[in-house]
C-alpha positions as CSV (number, residue, x, y, z in Angstrom):
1,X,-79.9,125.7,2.6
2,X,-79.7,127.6,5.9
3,X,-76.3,128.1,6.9
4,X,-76.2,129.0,10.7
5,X,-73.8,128.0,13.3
6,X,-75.7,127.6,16.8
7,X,-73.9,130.2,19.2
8,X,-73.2,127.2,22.0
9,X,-71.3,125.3,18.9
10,X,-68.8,128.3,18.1
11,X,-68.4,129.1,21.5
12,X,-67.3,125.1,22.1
13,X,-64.9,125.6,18.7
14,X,-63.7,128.7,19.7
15,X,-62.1,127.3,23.3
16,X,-61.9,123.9,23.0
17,X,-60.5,124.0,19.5
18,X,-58.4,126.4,17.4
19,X,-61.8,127.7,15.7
20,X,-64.3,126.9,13.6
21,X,-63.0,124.8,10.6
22,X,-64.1,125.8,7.0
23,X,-66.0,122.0,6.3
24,X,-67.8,121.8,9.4
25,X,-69.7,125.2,8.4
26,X,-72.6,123.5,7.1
27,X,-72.9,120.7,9.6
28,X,-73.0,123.1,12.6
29,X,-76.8,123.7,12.6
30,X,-77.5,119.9,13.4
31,X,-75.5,119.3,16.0
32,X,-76.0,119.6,20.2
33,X,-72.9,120.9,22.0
34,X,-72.3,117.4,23.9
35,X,-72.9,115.7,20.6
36,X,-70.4,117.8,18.8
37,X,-67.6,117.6,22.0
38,X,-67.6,113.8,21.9
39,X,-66.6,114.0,18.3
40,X,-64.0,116.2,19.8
41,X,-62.7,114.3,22.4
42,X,-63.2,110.9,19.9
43,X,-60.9,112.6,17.5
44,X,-58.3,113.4,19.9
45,X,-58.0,109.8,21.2
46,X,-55.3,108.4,19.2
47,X,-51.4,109.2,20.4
48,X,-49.4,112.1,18.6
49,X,-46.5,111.4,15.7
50,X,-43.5,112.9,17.3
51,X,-42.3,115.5,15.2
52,X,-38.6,115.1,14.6
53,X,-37.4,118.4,13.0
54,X,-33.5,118.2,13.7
55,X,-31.8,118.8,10.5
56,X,-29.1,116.3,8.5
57,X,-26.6,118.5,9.5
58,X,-27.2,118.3,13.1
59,X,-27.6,114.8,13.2
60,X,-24.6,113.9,11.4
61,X,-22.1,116.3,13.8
62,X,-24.1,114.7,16.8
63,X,-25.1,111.3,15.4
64,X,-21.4,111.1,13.7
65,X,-19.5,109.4,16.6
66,X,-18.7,106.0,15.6
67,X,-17.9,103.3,17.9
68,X,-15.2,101.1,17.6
69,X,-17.3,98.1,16.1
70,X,-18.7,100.5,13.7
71,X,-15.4,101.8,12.7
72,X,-14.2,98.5,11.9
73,X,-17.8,97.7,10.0
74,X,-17.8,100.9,8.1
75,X,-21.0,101.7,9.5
76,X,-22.4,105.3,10.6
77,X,-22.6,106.1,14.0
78,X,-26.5,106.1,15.7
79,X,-25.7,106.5,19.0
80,X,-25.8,110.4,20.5
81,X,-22.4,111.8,21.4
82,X,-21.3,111.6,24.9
83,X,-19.4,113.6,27.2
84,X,-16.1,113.2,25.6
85,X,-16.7,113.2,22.3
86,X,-18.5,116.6,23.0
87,X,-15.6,118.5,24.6
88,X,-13.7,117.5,20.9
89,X,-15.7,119.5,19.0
90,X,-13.9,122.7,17.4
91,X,-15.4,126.1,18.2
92,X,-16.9,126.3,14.6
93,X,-18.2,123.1,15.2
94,X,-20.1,124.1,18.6
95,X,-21.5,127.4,16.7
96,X,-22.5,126.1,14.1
97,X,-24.5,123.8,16.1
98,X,-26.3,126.3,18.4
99,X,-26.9,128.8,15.3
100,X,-28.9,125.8,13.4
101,X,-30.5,124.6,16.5
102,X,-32.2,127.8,16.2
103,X,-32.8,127.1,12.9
104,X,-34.7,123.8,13.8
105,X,-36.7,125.1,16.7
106,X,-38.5,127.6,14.4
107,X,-39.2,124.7,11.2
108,X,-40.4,122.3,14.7
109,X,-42.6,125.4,15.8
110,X,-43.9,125.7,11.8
111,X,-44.9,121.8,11.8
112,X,-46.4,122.2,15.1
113,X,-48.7,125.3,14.1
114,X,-49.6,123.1,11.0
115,X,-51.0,120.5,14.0
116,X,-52.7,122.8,15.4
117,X,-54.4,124.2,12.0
118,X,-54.8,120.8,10.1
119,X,-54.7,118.2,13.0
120,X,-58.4,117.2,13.9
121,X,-56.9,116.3,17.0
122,X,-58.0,119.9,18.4
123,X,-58.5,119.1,21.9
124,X,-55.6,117.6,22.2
125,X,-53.2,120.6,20.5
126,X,-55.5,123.3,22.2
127,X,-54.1,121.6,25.5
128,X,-50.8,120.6,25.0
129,X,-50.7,124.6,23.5
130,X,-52.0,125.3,27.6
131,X,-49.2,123.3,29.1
132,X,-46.8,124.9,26.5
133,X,-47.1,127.8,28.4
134,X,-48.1,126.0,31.8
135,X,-43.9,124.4,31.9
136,X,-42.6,127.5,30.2
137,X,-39.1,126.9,28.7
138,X,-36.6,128.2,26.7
139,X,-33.5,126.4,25.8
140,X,-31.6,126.5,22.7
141,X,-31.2,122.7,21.9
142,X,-33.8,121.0,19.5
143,X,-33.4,117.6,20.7
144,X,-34.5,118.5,24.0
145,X,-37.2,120.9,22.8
146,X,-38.6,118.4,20.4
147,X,-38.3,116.0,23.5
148,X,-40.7,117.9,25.4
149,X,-43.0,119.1,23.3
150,X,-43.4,115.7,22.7
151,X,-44.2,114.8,26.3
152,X,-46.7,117.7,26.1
153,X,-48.3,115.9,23.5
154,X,-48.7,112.9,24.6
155,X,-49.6,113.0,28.0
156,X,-51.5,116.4,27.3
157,X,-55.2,114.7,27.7
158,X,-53.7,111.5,30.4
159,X,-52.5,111.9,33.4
160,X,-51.4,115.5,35.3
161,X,-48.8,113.3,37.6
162,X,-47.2,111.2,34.4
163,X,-47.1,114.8,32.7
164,X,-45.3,116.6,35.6
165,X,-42.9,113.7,35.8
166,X,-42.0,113.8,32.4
167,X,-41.4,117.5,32.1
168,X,-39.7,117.2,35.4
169,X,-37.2,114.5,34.1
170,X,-37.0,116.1,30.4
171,X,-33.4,117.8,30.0
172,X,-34.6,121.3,28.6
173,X,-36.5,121.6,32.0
174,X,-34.0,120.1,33.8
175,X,-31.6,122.5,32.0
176,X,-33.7,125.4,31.9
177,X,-34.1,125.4,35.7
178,X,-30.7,125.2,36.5
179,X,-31.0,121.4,38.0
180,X,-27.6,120.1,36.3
181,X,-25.3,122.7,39.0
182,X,-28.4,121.3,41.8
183,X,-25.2,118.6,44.3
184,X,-25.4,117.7,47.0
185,X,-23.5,120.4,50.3
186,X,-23.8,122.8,47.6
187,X,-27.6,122.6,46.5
188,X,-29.4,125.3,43.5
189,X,-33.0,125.6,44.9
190,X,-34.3,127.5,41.4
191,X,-35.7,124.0,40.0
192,X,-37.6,122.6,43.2
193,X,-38.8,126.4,43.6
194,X,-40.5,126.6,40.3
195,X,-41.5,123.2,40.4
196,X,-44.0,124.1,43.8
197,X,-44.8,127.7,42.7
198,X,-45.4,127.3,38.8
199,X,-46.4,123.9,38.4
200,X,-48.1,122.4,41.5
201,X,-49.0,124.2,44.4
202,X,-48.8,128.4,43.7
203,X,-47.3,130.7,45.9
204,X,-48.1,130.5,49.6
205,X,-48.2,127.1,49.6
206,X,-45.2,126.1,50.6
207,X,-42.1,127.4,53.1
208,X,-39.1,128.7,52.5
209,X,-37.5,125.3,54.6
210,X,-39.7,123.5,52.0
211,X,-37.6,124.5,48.9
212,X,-34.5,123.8,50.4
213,X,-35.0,120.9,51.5
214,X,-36.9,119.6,48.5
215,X,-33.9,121.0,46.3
216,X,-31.2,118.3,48.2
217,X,-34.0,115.5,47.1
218,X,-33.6,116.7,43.6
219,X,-30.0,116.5,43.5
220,X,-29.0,113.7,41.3
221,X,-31.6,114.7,38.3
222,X,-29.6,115.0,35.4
223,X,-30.0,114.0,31.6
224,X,-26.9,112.9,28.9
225,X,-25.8,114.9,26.0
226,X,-28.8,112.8,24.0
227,X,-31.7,114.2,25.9
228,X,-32.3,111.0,28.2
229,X,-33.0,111.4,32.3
230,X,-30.3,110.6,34.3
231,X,-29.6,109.7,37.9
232,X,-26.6,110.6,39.5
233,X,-26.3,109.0,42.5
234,X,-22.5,110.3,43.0
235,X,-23.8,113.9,43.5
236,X,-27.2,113.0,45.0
237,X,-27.8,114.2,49.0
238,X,-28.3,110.9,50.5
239,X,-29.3,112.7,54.0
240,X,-32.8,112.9,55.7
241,X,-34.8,116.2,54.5
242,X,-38.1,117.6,56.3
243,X,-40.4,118.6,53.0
244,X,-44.4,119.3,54.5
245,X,-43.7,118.1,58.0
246,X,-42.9,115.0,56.6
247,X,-38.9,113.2,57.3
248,X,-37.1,110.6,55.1
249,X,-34.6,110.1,52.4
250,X,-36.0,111.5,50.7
251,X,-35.5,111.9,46.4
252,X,-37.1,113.5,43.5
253,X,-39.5,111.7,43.0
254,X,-41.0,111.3,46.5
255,X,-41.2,115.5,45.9
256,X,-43.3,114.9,43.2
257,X,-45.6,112.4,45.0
258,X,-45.8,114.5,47.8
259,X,-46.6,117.8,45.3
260,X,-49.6,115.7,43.7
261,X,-51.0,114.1,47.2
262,X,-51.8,117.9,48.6
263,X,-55.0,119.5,47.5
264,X,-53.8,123.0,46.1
265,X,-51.7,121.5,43.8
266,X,-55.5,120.5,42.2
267,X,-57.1,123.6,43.0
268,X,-53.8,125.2,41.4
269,X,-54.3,123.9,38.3
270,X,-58.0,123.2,38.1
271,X,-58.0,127.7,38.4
272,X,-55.3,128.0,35.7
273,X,-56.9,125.6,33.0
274,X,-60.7,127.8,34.0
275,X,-58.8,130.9,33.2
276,X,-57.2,129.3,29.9
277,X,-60.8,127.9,28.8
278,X,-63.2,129.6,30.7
279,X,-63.2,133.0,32.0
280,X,-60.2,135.5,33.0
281,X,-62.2,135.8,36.1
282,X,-62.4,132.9,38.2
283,X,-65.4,131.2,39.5
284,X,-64.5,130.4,43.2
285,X,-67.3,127.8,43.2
286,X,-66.8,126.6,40.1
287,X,-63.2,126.3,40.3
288,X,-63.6,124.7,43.3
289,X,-65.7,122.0,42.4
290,X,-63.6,121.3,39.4
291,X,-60.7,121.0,41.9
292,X,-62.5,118.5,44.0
293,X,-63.3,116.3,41.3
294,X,-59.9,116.2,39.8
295,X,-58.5,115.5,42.9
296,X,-60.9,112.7,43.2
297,X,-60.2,111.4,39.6
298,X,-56.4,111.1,39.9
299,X,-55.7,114.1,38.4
300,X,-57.3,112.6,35.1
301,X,-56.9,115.4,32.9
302,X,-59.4,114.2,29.9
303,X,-62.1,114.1,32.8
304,X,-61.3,117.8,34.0
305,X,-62.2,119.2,30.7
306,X,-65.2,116.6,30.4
307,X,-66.7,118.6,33.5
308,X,-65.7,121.9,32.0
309,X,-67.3,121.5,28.6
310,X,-70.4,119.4,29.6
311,X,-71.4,122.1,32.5
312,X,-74.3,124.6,31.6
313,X,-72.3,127.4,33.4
314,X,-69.4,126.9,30.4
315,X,-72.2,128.5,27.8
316,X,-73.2,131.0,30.4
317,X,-73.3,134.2,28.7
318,X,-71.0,136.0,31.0
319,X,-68.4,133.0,29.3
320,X,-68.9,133.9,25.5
321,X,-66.3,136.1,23.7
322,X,-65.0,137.5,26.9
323,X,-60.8,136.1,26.3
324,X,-58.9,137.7,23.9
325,X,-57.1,135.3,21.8
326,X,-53.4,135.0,21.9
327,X,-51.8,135.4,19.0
328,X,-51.2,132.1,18.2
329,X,-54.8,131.5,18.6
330,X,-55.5,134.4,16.5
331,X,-53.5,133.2,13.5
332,X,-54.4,129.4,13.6
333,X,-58.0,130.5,13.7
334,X,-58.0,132.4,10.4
335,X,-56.3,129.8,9.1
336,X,-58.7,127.6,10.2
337,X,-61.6,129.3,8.7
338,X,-60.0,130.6,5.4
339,X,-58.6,127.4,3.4
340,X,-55.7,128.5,2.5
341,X,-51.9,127.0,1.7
342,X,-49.2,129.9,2.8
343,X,-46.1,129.4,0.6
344,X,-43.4,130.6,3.2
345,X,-44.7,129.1,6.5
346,X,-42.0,130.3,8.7
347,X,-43.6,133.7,8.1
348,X,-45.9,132.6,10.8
349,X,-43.3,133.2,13.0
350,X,-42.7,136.6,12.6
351,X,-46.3,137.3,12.5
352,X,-47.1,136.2,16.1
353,X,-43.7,137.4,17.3
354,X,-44.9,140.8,15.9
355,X,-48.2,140.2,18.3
356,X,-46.1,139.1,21.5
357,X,-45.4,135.4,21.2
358,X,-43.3,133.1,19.8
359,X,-43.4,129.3,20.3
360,X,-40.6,128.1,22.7
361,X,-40.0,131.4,23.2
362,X,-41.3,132.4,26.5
363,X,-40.6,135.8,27.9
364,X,-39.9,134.2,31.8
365,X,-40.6,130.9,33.6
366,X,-43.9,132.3,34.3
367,X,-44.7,131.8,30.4
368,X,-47.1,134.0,28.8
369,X,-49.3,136.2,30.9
370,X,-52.3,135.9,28.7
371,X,-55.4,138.1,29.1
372,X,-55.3,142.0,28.5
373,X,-51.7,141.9,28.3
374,X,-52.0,140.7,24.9
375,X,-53.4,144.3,23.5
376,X,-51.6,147.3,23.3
377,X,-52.1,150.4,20.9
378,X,-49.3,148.5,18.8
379,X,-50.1,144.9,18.7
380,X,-54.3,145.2,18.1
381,X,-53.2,147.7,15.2
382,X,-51.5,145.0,13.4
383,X,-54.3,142.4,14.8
384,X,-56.8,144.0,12.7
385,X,-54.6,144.6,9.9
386,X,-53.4,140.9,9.5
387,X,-56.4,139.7,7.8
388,X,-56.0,142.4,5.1
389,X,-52.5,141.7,4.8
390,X,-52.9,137.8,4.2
391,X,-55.5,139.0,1.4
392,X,-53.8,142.0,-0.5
393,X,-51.1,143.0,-1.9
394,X,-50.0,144.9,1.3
395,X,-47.2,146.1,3.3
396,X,-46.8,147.2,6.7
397,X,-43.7,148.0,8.9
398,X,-43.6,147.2,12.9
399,X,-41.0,147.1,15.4
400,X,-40.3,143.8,17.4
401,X,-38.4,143.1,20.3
402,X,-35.2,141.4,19.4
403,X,-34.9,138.1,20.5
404,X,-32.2,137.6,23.6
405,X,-31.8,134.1,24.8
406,X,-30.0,135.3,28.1
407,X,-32.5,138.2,29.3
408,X,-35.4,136.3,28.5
409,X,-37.0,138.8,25.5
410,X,-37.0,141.5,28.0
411,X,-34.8,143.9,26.2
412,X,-35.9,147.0,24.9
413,X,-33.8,147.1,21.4
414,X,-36.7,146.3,18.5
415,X,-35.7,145.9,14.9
416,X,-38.3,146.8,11.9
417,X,-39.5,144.3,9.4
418,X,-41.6,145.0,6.8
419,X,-44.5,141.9,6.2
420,X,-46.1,142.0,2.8
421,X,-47.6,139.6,0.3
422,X,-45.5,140.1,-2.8
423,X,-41.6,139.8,-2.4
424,X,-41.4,141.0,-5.9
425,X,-43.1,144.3,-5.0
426,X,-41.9,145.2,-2.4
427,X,-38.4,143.9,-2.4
428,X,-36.8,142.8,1.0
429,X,-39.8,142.8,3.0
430,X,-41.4,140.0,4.8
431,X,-43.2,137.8,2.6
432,X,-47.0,136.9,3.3
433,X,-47.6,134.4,0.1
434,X,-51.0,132.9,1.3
435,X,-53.6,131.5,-1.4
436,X,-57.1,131.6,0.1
437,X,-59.6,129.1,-1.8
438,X,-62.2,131.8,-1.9
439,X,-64.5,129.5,-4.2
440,X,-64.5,126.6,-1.8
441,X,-64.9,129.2,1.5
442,X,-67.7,130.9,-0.9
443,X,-69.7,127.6,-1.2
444,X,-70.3,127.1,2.3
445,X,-73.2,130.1,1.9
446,X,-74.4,128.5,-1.3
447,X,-78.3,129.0,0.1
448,X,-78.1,131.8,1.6
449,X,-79.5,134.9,0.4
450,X,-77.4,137.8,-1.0
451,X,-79.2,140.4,1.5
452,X,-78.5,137.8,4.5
453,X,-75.3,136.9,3.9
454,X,-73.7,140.1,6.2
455,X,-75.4,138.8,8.8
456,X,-74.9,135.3,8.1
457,X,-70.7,135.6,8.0
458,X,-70.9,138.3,11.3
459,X,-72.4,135.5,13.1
460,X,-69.9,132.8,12.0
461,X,-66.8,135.0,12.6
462,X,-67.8,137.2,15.8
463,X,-68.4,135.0,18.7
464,X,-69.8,138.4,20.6
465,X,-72.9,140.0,19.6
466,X,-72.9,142.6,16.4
467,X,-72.9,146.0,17.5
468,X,-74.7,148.0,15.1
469,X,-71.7,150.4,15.0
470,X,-69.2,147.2,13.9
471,X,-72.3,145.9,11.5
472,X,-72.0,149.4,9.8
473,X,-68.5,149.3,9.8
474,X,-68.0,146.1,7.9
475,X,-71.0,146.8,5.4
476,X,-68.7,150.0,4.3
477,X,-65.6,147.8,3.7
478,X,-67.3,145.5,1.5
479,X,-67.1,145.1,-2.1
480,X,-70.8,144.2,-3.5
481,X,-69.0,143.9,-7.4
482,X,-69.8,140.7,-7.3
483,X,-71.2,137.7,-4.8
484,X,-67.7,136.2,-4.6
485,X,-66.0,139.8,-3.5
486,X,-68.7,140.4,-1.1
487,X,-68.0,137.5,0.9
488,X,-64.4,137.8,0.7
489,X,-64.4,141.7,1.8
490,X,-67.2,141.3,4.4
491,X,-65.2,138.0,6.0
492,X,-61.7,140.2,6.0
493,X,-64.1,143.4,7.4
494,X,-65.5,141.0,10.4
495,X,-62.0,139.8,10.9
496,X,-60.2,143.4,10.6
497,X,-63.1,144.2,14.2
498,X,-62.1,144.0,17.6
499,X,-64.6,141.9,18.5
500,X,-63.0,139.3,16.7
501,X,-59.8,139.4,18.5
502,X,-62.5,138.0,21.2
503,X,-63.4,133.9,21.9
C-alpha cells in the first residue's frame, strides 16, 4: 500500500482544519480537494454542545438565591442572582468567586482545545478559533465567557450580521468595552469605536462625529448579573443622532444595520479571514472579489469560505506553507497527527502561553497579531523543542509573561516554569504526561518501504518542500534500532524543523 497524501489535500487540512488527522492518512491519496472539503463542510453542519464549565461551587454561591416560593418549598434556588442579592455577598465570598472563575475559564479553554483536536467539526472550530481572535476579549467571568464562546460557535459558519449582533449584545463584550458606564449626557464612546474599527468597517472608515454619535445610540445596552442582554431605556439617549449622513433616533441596533449595509464592512472582513486562511499578503483582486460576493450573499459566512477553498488561486503555490501557525494551531496539530491521550490537559495551557497565547487571554482588543510576530529567538526555540518534550523524558525552563488582567499581558515581569514529562523526576516542574499510540500512528505506513519511509513522513508532516539541508538533518536524529523507533524519531525530527512551524 502506497501511503501518500496529495499536496492540495494537506494544504486544505492544514488551513481549513487543525491538521491532518492520524485515520485519514491512508485515505488521502483517493480523494480530490472539493471532494474531500464537502466532507468538511458536511461534517461541520450540525449545531455545537455548549460547553458549560462553571464549577459546583460557583453555581451554588450564584445559583444559591432562593426565592420566596422556594424557600417555603425547600427547593434550591435556579434563578441567577440579581442586583441585590449581589451587593450581600461578603468580601470572601466575592474573591473567592473571581479566583475560581479563573479557575473555570482555563478547564472551558481545556474542553475547547479538546473540540478542536477530537471534534470532526474542523471547519467549524478552525473559524470560530478566527472570530476568537476577530471579537477579542478578556473578562474574568465564566458565565459570560462561556456565553460567548458559545455564540462564536454557533453562528461561526451562519450569518456575519446574527454573529456581530450577538457578540455585540453578549455581556463580556458589552463589559469588556466599557458599554455598562455608556448614559445618556454623559456617553463612553470605547464600545461603538471598536465596534466600527475592529469589527466592521477598519480605520478610516468612519469620523470622529460618527463614534459619538453612534455611542448615544448604544446607550441603553446592558446585560444582568446572569449574562442576559438588557435594555435600559431609563439611561438610553432618546435624541436624534447623525451616524453616515444619515438622521433619526436612532438605537443600537440601527448602528449595527447601518455597519452591515456599507461595503467596507465586507471588504473588511472578507481581507482579514484571506490573511487568516490564505496568505499574510493580501490579494487586492482576490480579496476584492471575495468582498463583492459576500456582500452579495448576505454576508453568508459558509459561502465566503466556499469561494476561498473551491478557487484554484487557494492551491497556488505562492499559498502553501507560507503562515506560521499560531501556537494553538501548532499544538492541536500534533495532537492531531500523534494519537495520543495527555494525562494533565491543563498543561496545554502553559504550553501555548509559553509560545504567546492563551485562550480568552488576549494581549489588547486588537486580539492576536498573528504572522511573524509569533517567532522570536525565544518562542521557535521551544517550538521545535515541544515535540521532543511530549516524547521524552525531558525538561526545559522558560520565562513567561505573567498574566495581568488590568494591563492587558503587557507587563514585562515573567516567571520560570519548568515543563517536563515525569513529575516524579523532576519534582515541581510542569508536567507533560502524554502517551503517544506509536503502534497505531506506525500502521498507517504499513506498505511502505523501510528506505522510503523518510521521505514518506517528511511529506506528510512538512507542508513546504524538503530542503536537502532539513532532509539531512532529520535522517541524523533518527533512531534506525528498529522500524517502530525510526518512525517515531524521524516524525519528532520533521516536527522539531522550522518548516513545520509553517501551513
Amino acid at each position: 500500500m502506497a501511503v501518500t497524501v496529495p499536496l492540495k489535500n494537506l494544504h486544505l487540512l492544514s488551513r481549513a482544519c487543525f491538521g491532518i488527522n492520524t485515520e485519514l492518512i491512508a485515505k488521502l491519496n483517493t480523494v480530490q480537494p472539493k471532494q474531500l472539503y464537502k466532507t468538511i463542510v458536511q461534517q461541520s453542519s450540525e449545531p455545537p454542545v455548549y460547553l458549560d464549565k462553571v464549577s459546583n461551587s460557583v453555581k451554588g454561591i450564584l445559583l444559591g438565591i432562593q426565592t420566596e416560593k422556594q424557600m417555603q418549598d425547600g427547593t434550591p434556588g435556579t434563578e441567577p442572582m440579581n442586583r441585590a442579592a449581589r451587593r450581600e455577598l461578603t468580601p470572601e465570598q466575592r474573591k473567592y468567586l473571581q479566583n475560581q472563575s479563573r479557575e473555570d475559564i482555563k478547564t472551558l479553554s481545556v474542553a475547547w482545545m479538546e473540540e478542536m483536536a477530537e471534534s470532526k467539526a474542523q471547519l467549524r472550530e478552525k473559524m470560530a478559533f478566527f472570530w476568537h481572535g476577530h471579537f477579542a476579549c478578556r473578562v474574568v467571568n465564566i458565565y459570560y465567557q462561556q456565553l460567548l464562546l458559545h455564540d462564536i460557535r454557533k453562528y461561526a459558519l451562519g450569518n456575519f450580521g446574527d454573529l456581530l449582533r450577538a457578540v455585540s449584545k453578549s455581556a463580556s463584550m458589552l463589559n469588556f468595552l466599557n458599554n455598562q458606564q455608556n448614559r445618556k449626557q454623559k456617553p463612553n464612546e470605547n464600545f461603538a469605536r471598536e465596534v466600527m474599527e475592529l469589527f466592521t468597517l477598519g480605520r478610516g472608515n468612519y469620523t470622529e462625529k460618527d463614534i459619538k454619535e453612534a455611542a448615544r445610540a448604544f446607550t441603553g445596552w446592558s446585560y444582568d448579573f446572569g449574562g442576559e442582554f438588557v435594555f435600559r431605556k431609563n439611561v438610553h439617549d432618546e435624541g436624534e443622532k447623525t451616524i453616515f449622513n444619515q438622521t433619526g433616533n436612532f438605537d443600537g441596533d440601527d448602528v449595527i444595520d447601518m455597519l452591515l449595509a456599507k461595503k467596507e464592512t465586507a471588504q473588511y472582513i472578507a481581507q482579514k479571514i484571506y490573511v487568516f486562511f490564505v496568505n499574510d499578503t493580501p490579494n487586492k483582486e482576490h480579496v476584492q472579489w471575495l468582498a463583492d460576493r459576500f456582500f452579495k450573499n448576505n454576508y453568508d459566512i459558509q459561502k465566503l469560505l466556499d469561494d476561498i477553498f473551491t478557487s484554484d488561486w487557494f492551491y497556488a503555490p505562492q499559498n502553501i506553507g507560507c503562515k506560521i501557525k499560531s501556537p494553538v494551531e501548532l499544538l492541536i496539530g500534533i495532537r492531531r497527527v500523534l494519537p495520543m491521550q495527555i494525562d494533565y490537559p491543563a498543561v496545554q495551557l502553559l504550553l501555548t502561553r509559553a509560545m504567546g497565547q492563551l485562550l480568552f487571554y488576549p494581549p489588547n482588543v486588537a486580539g492576536w497579531p498573528g504572522g511573524k510576530a509569533w517567532i522570536d529567538s525565544t518562542s521557535l526555540i521551544f517550538r521545535m523543542r515541544l515535540p521532543q518534550l511530549i516524547k521524552d523524558d525531558d525538561a526545559i525552563d522558560i520565562s513567561v509573561k505573567s498574566d495581568d488582567d488590568v494591563q492587558m499581558g503587557k507587563i514585562t515581569a515573567t516567571e520560570t516554569q519548568t515543563f517536563v514529562r515525569k513529575k516524579q523526576a523532576y519534582g515541581r516542574g510542569q508536567q507533560i504526561s502524554a502517551n503517544v499510540n506509536w503502534e497505531e500512528y506506525a500502521e498507517q505506513f504499513n506498505g511502505v518501504p523501510r528506505e522510503n519511509l523518510q521521505a514518506v513522513l517528511e511529506s506528510i508532516l512538512l507542508v513546504t518542500p524538503t530542503q536537502k539541508a532539513t532532509t539531512a538533518v532529520v535522517a541524523a536524529n533518527t533512531d534506525a534500532s528498529s522500524r517502530l523507533t525510526f518512525i517515531q524519531s524521524t516524525t519528532i525530527a520533521c516536527m522539531s524543523t522550522p518548516e513545520y512551524q509553517l501551513c
